[in-house]
C-alpha positions in Angstrom: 99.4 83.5 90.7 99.0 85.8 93.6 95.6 87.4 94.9 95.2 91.3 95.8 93.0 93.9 97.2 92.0 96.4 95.0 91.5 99.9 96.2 90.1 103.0 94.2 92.0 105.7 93.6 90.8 109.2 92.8 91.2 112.7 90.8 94.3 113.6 92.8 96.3 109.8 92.8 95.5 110.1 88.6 97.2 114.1 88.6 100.2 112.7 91.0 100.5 109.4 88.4 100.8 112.4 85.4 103.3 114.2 87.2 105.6 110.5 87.7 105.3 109.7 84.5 106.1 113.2 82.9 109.2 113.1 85.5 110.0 109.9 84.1 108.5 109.7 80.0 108.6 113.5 79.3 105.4 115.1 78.0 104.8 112.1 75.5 103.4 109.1 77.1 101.1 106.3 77.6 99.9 104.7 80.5 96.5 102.5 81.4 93.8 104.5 83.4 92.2 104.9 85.9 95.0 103.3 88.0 94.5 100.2 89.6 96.2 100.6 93.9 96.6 97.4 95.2 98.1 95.5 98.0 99.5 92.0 97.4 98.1 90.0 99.6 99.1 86.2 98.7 101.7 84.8 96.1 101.5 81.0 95.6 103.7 78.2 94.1 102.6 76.4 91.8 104.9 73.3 92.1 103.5 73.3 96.0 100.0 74.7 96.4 97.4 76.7 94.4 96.0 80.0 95.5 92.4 80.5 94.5 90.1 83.5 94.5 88.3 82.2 97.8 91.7 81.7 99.6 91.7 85.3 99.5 87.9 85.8 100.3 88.2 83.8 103.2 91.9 86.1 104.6 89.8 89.1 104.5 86.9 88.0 106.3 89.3 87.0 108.6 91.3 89.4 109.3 88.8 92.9 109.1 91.1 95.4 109.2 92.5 94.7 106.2 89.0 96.2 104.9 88.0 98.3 107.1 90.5 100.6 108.2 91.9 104.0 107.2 95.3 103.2 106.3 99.0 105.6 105.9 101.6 104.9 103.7 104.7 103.6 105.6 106.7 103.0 103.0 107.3 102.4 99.3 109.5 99.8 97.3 110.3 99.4 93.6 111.2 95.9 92.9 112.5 93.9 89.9 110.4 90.9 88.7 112.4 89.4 86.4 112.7 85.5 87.1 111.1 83.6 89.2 109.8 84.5 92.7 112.8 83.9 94.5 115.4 86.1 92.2 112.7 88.9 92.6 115.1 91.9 94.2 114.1 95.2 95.9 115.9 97.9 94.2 115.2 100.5 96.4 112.7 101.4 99.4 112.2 104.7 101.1 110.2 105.1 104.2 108.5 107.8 105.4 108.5 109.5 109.3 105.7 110.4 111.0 
């Protein structure tokens, strides 16, 4: 399991998502809306521990500015899943300069 914040996204993220996936599909695709932005907060192991939904209530009270604050986008990663946690690999990541 893991636990994430859920942000909202708006008219603009939903035209950039068209353009990706036109880049990527051509003009025929499919994909869920609106989109869900997120920020993984918390994976767990099952064979060690158990995350639950006020694990992750109780992180975010704690730690405000995970809430409250504007934030910038410092970098971004696409990552294979396949297998377990640990053989999850970061293909690529590009960061961006200020």
């Amino acid at each position: 399991a893991w636990s994430e914040l859920t942000l909202a996204t708006n008219p603009q993220h939903e035209a950039a998502l068209d353009i990706l996936y036109q880049l990527f599909y051509g003009s025929v695709y499919h994909r869920d809306r609106p989109w869900k932005p997120h920020n993984s907060v918390a994976y767990d192991n099952p064979d060690t521990n158990h995350l639950s939904l006020l694990d992750t209530i109780m992180y975010a009270s704690q730690n405000p500015s995970l809430l409250g604050m504007e934030r910038r986008v410092a970098a971004i990663a696409l990552w294979s899943t396949v297998g377990k946690m640990g053989d999850w690999e970061c293909l690529e990541r590009v960061r961006f300069i200020d």
